[in-house]
DRENTI-152600 format. One line per 10 residues: number of its first residue (from 1); for each residue x, y, z of C-alpha. Coordinates in steps of 0.5 Angstrom, whole numbers. Example, Ala and Ser with C-alpha at 12.3 -4.5 7.8 and 13.67 -1.06 7.14 Angstrom:
2
1	25 -9 16 ~ 27 -2 14
//
This chain:
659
1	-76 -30 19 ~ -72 -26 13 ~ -69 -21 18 ~ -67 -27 22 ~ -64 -30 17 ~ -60 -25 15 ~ -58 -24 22 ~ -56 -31 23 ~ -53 -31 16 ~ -49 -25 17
11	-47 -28 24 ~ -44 -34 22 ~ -41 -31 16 ~ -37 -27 20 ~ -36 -32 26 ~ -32 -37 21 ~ -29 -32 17 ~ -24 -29 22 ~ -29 -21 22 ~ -32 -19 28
21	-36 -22 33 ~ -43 -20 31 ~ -47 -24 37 ~ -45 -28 42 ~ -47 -37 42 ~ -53 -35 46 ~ -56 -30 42 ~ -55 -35 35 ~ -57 -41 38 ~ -64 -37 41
31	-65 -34 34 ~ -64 -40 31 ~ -69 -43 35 ~ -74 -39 34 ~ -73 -39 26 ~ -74 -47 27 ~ -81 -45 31 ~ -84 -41 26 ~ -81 -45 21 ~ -85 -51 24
41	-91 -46 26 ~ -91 -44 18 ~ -90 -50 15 ~ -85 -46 10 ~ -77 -46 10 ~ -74 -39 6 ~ -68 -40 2 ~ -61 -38 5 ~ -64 -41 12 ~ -59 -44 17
51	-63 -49 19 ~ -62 -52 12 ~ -55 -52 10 ~ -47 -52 14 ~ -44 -45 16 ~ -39 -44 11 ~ -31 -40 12 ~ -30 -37 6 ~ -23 -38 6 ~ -20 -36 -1
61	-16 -41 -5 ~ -17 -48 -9 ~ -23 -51 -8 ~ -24 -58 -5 ~ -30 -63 -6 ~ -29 -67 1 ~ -29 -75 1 ~ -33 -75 7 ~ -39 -70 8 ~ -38 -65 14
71	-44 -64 16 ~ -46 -60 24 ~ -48 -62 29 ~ -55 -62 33 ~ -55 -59 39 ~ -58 -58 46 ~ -58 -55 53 ~ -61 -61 57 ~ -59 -67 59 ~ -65 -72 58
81	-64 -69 51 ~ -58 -73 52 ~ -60 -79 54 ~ -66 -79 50 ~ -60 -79 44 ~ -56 -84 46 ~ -61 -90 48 ~ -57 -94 54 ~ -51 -94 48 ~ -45 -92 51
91	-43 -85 49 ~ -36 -81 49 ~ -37 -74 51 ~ -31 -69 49 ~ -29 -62 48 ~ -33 -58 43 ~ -27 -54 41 ~ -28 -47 38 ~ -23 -46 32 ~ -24 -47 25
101	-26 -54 22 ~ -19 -58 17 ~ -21 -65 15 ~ -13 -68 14 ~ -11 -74 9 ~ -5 -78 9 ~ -4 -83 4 ~ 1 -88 4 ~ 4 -85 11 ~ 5 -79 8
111	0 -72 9 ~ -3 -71 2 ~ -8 -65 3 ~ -10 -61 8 ~ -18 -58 7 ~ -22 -53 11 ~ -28 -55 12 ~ -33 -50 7 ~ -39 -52 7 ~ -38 -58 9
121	-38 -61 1 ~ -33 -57 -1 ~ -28 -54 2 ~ -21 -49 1 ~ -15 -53 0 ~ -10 -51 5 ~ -3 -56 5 ~ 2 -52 3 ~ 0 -48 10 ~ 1 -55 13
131	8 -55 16 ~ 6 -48 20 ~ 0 -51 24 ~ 2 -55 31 ~ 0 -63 30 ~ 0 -64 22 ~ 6 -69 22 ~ 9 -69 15 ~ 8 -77 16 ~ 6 -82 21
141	6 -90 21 ~ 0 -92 18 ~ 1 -94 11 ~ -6 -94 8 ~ -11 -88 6 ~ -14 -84 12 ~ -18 -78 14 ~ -18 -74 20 ~ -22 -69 22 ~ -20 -64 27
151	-20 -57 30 ~ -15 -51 29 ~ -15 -47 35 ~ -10 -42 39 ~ -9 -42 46 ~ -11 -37 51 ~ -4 -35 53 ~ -1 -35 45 ~ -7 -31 44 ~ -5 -26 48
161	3 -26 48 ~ 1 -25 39 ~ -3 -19 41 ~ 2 -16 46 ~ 8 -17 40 ~ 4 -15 34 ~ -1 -10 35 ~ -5 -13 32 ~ -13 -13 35 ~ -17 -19 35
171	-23 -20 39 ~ -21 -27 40 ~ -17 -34 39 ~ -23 -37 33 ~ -23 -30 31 ~ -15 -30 30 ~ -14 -38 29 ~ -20 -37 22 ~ -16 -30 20 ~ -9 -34 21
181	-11 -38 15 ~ -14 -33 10 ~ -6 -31 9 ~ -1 -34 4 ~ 6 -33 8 ~ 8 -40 12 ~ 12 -36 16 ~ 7 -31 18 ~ 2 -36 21 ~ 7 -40 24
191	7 -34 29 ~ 0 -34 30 ~ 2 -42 34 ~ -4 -46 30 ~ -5 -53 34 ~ -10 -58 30 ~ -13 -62 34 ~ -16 -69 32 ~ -23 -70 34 ~ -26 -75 30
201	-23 -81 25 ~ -26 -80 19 ~ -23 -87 15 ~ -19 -91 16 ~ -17 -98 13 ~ -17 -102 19 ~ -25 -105 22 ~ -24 -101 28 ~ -33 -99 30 ~ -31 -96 36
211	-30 -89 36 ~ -25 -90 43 ~ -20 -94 40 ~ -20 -90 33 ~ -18 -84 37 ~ -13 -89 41 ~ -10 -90 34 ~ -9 -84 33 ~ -6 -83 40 ~ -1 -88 37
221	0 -85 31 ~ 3 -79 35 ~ -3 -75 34 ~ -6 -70 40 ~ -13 -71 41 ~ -19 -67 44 ~ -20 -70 51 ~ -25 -75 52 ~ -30 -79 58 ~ -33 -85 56
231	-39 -85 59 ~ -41 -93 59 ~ -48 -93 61 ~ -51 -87 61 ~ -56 -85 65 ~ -57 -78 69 ~ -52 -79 74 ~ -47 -82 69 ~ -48 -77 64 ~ -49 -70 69
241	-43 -73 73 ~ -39 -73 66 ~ -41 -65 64 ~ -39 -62 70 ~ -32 -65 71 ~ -31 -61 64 ~ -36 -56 66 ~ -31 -54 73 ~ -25 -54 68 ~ -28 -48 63
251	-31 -44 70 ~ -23 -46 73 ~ -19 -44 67 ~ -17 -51 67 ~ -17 -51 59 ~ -13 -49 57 ~ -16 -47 49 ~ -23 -43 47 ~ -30 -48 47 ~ -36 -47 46
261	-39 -54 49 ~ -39 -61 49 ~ -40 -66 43 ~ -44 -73 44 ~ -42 -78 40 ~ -43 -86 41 ~ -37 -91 42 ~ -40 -95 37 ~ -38 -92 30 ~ -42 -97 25
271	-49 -96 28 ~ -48 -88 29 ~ -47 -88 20 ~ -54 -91 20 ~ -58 -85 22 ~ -62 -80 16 ~ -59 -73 14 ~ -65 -68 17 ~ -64 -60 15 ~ -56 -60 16
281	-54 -65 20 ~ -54 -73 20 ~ -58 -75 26 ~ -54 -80 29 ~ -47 -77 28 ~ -46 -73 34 ~ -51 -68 38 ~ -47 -62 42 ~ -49 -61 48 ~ -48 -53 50
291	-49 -49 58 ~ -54 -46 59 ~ -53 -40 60 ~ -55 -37 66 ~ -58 -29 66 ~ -59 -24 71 ~ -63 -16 70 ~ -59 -11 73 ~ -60 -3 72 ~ -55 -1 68
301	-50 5 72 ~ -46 9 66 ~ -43 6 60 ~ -36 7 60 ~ -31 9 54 ~ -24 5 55 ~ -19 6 51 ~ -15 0 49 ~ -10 -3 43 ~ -14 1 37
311	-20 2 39 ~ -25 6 43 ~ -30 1 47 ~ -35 2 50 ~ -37 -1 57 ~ -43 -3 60 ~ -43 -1 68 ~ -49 -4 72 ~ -51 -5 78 ~ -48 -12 81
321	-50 -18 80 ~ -49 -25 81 ~ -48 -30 75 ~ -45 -38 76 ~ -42 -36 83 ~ -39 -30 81 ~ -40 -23 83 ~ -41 -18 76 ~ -40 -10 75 ~ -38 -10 69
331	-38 -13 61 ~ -36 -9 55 ~ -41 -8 49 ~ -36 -9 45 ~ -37 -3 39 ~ -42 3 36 ~ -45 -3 33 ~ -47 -7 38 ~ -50 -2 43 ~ -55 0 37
341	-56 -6 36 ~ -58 -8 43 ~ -61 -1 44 ~ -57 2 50 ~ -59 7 52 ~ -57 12 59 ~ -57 10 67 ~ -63 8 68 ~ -63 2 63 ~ -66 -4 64
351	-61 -10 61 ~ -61 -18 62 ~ -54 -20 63 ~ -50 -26 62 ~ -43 -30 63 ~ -43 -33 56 ~ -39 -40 56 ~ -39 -40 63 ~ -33 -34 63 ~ -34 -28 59
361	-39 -21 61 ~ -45 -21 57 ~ -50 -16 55 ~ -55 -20 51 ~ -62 -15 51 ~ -65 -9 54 ~ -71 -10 57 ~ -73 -3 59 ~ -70 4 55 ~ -68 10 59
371	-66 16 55 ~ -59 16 50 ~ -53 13 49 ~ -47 19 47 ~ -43 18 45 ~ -36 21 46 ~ -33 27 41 ~ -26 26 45 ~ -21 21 46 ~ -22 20 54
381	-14 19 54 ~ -11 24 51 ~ -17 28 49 ~ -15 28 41 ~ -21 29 37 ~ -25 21 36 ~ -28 19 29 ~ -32 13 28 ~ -29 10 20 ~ -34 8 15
391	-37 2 17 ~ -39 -1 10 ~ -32 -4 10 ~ -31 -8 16 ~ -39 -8 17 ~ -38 -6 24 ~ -38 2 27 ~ -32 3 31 ~ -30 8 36 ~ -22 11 34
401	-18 16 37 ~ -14 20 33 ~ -8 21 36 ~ -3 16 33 ~ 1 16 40 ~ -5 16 44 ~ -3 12 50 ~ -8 8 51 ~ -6 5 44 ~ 0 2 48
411	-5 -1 53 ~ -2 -9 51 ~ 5 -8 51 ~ 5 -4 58 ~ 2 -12 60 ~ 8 -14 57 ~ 11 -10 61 ~ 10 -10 67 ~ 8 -19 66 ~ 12 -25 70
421	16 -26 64 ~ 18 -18 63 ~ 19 -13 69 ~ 15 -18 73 ~ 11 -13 78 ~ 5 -17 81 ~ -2 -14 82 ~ -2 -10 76 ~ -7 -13 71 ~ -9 -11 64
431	-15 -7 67 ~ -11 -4 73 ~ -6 0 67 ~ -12 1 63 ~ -15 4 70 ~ -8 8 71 ~ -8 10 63 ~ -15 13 63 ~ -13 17 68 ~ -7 19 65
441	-3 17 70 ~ 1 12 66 ~ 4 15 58 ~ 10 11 57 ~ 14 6 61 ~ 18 10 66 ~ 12 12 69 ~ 9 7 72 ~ 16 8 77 ~ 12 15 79
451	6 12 81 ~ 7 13 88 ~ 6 20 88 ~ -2 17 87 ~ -2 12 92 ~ -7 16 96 ~ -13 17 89 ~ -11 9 88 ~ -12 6 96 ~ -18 9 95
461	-21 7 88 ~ -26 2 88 ~ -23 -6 88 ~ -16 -4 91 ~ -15 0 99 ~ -9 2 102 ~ -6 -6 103 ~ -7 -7 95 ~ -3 0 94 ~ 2 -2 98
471	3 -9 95 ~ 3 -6 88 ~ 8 -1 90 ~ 13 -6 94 ~ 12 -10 87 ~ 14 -3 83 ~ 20 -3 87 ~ 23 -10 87 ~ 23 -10 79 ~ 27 -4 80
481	33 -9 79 ~ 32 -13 73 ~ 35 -18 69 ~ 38 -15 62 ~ 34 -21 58 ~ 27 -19 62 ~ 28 -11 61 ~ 29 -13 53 ~ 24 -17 53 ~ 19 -12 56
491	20 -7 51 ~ 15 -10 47 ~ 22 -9 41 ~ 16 -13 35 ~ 19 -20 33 ~ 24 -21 40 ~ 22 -26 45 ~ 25 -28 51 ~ 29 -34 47 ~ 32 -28 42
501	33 -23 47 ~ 37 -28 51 ~ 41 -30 45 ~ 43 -22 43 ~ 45 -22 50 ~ 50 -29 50 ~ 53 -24 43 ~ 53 -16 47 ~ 51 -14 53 ~ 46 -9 53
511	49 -3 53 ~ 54 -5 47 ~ 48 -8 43 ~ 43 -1 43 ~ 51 2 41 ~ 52 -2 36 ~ 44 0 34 ~ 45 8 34 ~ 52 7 31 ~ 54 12 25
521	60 10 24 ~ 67 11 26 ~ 70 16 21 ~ 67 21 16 ~ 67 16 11 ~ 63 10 14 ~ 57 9 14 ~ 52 7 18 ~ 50 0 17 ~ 44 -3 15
531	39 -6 20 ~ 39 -13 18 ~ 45 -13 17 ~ 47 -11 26 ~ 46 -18 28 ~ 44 -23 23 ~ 51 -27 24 ~ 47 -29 32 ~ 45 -36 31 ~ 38 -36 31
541	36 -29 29 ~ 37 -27 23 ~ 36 -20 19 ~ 29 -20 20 ~ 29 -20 28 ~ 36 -16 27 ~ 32 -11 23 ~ 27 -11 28 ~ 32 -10 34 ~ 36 -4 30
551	30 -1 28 ~ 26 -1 34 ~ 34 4 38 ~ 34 8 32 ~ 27 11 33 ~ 29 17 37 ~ 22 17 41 ~ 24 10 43 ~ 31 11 45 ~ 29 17 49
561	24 13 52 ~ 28 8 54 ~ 34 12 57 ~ 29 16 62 ~ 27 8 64 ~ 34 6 66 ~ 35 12 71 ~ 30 8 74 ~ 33 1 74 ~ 39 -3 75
571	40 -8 71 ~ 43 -13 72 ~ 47 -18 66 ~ 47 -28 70 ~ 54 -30 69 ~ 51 -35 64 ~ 58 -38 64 ~ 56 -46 65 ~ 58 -48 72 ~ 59 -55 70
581	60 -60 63 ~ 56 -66 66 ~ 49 -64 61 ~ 55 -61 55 ~ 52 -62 48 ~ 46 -65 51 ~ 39 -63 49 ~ 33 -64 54 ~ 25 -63 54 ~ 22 -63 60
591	15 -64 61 ~ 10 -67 66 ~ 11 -65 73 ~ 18 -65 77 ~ 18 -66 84 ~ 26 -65 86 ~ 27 -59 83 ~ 22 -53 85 ~ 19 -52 78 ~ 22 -54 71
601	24 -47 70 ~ 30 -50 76 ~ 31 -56 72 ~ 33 -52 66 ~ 37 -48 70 ~ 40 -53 72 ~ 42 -56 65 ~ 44 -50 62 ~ 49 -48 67 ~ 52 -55 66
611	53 -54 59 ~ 46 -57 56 ~ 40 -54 53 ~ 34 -55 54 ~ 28 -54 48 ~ 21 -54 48 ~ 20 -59 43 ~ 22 -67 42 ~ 25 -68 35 ~ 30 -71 32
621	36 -67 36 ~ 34 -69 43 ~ 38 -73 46 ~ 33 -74 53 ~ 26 -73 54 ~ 26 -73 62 ~ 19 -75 65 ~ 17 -77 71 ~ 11 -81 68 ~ 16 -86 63
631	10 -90 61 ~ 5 -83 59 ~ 3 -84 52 ~ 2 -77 52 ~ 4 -74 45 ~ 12 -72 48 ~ 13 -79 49 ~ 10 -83 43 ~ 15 -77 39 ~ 21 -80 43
641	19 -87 42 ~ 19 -86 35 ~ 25 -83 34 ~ 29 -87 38 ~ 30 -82 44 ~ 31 -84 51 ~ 26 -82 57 ~ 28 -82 64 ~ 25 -79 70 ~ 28 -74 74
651	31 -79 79 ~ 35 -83 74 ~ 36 -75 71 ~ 40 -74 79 ~ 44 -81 77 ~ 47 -80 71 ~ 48 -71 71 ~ 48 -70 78 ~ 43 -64 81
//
């Protein structure tokens, strides 16, 4: 009992606190049910143990007791505990979203404090932090006290894009959305694109007792909600009907943010008050329903030592099995720490594999030990000495290369790279260039244009083929003629979007904005100029992202290397002259599907080569929000009814500005 204590409490220190992931929810949720057997079995609860308290983020800063205590929620795997719970009471079953707990209150209409749940008394004052986090608004129309309780996440796809632009290593969005809160710069945070999504209305002035329309309120109110299913009258049908709808759109990708479950709560909000407190939760406050997660033995085949961002991982290899439909080679073990942990072994192992949450590759034991795990002396990139830093600081014994210019370093910016949104060459994945680095086909940018000289080694290579080999390298050329905008984009320059890109380039073309970079000056006498200094009279740049940019060119290594990518390209510079003055001084959002233009990014272009702009948020300069669902309370359309703003569909868009 006090080993898995300190297992589970060191978990979840760790889980709430932005560290490294040191087990995954099936393997907390089984130690955790098997500290409450025996508990039950001896008849005695230890001190510390997790059933009897809330899993706390330590975030620095002042302390706040909470109005309303947050207390966890029961949870289960089965579906006739979910009936057994919800008593033919309608129940409403939403996302169990996985970031950090922030309880918000407003008071008069304005935000007056922002608290992170804690341990679910007292929590970490984080208002000042407020106006960088997504669906926080400064002021609403309610003018009484109200508490809100919601989750702060990060997108699968901001995650990514932040990793590929910093550098930076997270193991994933919960981890980089609790570590984001820990840091004092607004600025800083804005950059990790936190959004807070409201799943419950804790207070409100208002006698509403159903939770449907507490949270329809506030829809109204311009918040963006979880996603909900009431279930009026729950049976097995009803219920099962309702998990799977969510279930297929977590296997599908659908969602769009990390969950680790569904939360079950009732539509009648004063009878869920009237439940006892037992352990760490209220009884009848909600019940999280997690997958049951479905496990497969398999032998393992080798352990494989991929190179990528900071560290060297090691990759379990096994023999193929089937897991929630899908066929499974491959799941990463993640650090030193976990195969010691797990016990790994050599080929011969026997391990029980998972799809945790339904997605991810999982090693969760190993049922039969066969011979040791070794653990590589060189780099399997570059061939530099490894070491492994001392893991009393982190907690967790990691595997680096140490060679600073190590390729495999740059493996998430040869993703931004060879992305839509940069070179655009299609049917090269984050794996496949991991592949091409660890074969040392791949160092540096330029290289990906030789990879023709391996097609044959890459038609053979286990998941591709001579088609797959072919597509790849007609893709390869096709991204030889290259937008300016894209090319820049794709260099992984540290703070330059494709917004900042595009905006350097309505100021210089290219070649003159990496001359005024390198320029020492025009006489004896001049000197170069300071980096924040280049560009900063750019609208929206600014001596930051000029510093940036500068310093990126002047970096020679940089420099060399971008000369030798060009011999490869021909980079082309849009007339971005407008074609037209029918959207002249006009700013548009578009959400929603379109159905005249092929995709919005046409419609954009459209509106830009007329002379309009086109933003991603409504606010107070938006002149049209166009829609073709005008009646939508989505979260878009409630801003631009707010604030007075016109929504038109695209038919009546056709009509007033043509297209």
């Amino acid at each position: 009992m006090q080993q898995l204590i300190r297992e589970l409490n060191e978990a979840s220190d760790a889980y709430y606190n932005g560290q490294a992931e040191r087990m995954t929810d099936y393997e907390w949720d089984a130690r955790f049910d098997e500290l409450k057997a025996l508990e039950k079995e001896t008849g005695t609860t230890l001190p510390d143990s997790p059933t009897q308290r809330v899993s706390e983020d330590t975030i620095t800063g002042k302390k706040e007791e909470h109005e309303f205590a947050a207390l966890s929620l029961a949870k289960t795997k089965q579906v006739g505990d979910v009936l057994k719970w919800a008593e033919s009471r309608p129940v409403w079953i939403s996302w169990k979203l996985d970031g950090l707990t922030l309880v918000v209150t407003y008071d008069g209409g304005k935000l007056t404090k922002v608290v992170t749940r804690g341990n679910g008394h007292i929590g970490t004052n984080i208002t000042h932090l407020a106006s960088a986090i997504t669906g926080i608004p400064q002021t609403i129309q309610a003018q009484g006290h109200t508490v809100i309780r919601g989750e702060a996440v990060i997108s699968y796809d901001d995650f990514d894009r932040f990793l590929m632009e910093s550098g930076e290593d997270y193991a994933n969005p919960r981890n980089l959305a609790s570590g984001s809160l820990t840091l004092k710069d607004v600025d800083e945070v804005r950059q990790r694109h936190i959004q807070w999504i409201p799943f419950t209305l804790v207070y409100l002035e208002d006698d509403l007792t159903s939770w449907g329309e507490r949270m329809d309120w506030l829809d109204r109110q311009g918040f963006h909600t979880v996603e909900r299913q009431l279930v009026a009258h729950p049976d097995e049908e009803a219920v099962t009907s309702v998990i799977d709808a969510f279930t297929k759109k977590v296997t599908s990708k659908q969602n769009p943010f990390p969950v680790d479950g569904l939360v079950v709560c009732y539509d009648d909000t004063a009878y869920a008050q009237t439940g006892s407190v037992t352990g760490h939760h209220a009884t009848r406050a909600g019940l999280a329903f997690k997958w049951q997660d479905e496990s497969a033995e398999t032998i393992l085949k080798e352990v494989e030592w991929s190179c990528a961002a900071s560290t060297i991982s090691p990759v379990a290899v096994f023999q193929p099995v089937e897991l929630e439909g899908t066929t499974v080679r491959r799941a990463s073990l993640c650090n030193i720490s976990e195969c010691e942990r797990l016990g790994i072994g050599g080929p011969g192992t026997r391990l029980s594999v998972i799809k945790a949450n339904k997605i991810i590759p999982k090693v969760i034991a190993v049922t039969q030990c066969v011979g040791t795990l070794t653990v590589p002396d060189r780099c399997p990139v570059c061939h530099a000495p490894t070491t492994i830093p001392d893991a009393s600081v982190s907690g967790t014994k990691t595997l680096h290369c140490s060679n600073p210019d190590c390729p495999a370093k740059e493996l998430r910016k040869f993703a931004r790279f060879v992305s839509k949104e940069g070179m655009n060459i299609d049917g090269i994945s984050e794996q496949t260039l991991s592949k091409f680095i660890n074969l040392g086909w791949v160092s540096e940018y330029a290289d990906i244009y030789d990879l023709r000289q391996h097609i044959r080694e890459l038609a053979n290579m286990e998941g591709f083929g001579e088609k797959s080999a072919s597509n790849i390298m007609r893709s390869i050329d096709r991204s030889r003629n290259v937008e300016a905008h894209r090319l820049l984009y794709a260099l992984n320059i540290p703070l330059c979007g494709i917004d900042v890109c595009k905006r350097l380039l309505a100021a210089y073309p290219l070649d003159e904005l990496v001359s005024e970079s390198t320029k020492t000056g025009d006489d004896l006498f001049a000197t170069q100029a300071e980096p924040q200094d280049v560009f900063a009279h750019i609208s929206g740049i600014g001596p930051e992202k000029s510093a940036s940019f500068v310093r990126w060119f002047r970096n020679e290594r940089n420099l060399a290397r971008y000369q030798r990518l060009l011999t490869y390209l021909e980079v082309t510079t849009p007339d971005v002259t407008p074609a037209g003055d029918r959207c002249q001084g006009l700013t548009f959002v578009i959400t929603g599907d379109v159905h005249h233009y092929k995709n919005r990014n046409e419609l954009k272009a459209y509106i830009e080569q007329q002379g309009g702009k086109v933003a991603s948020a409504v606010s107070g300069s938006t002149s049209f929000l166009i829609n073709n669902d005008v009646t939508s309370t989505s979260g878009k359309n409630k801003k631009a009814q707010q604030l007075g703003i016109p929504i038109i569909s695209e038919d009546v868009f056709l009509e007033r500005f043509g297209g």
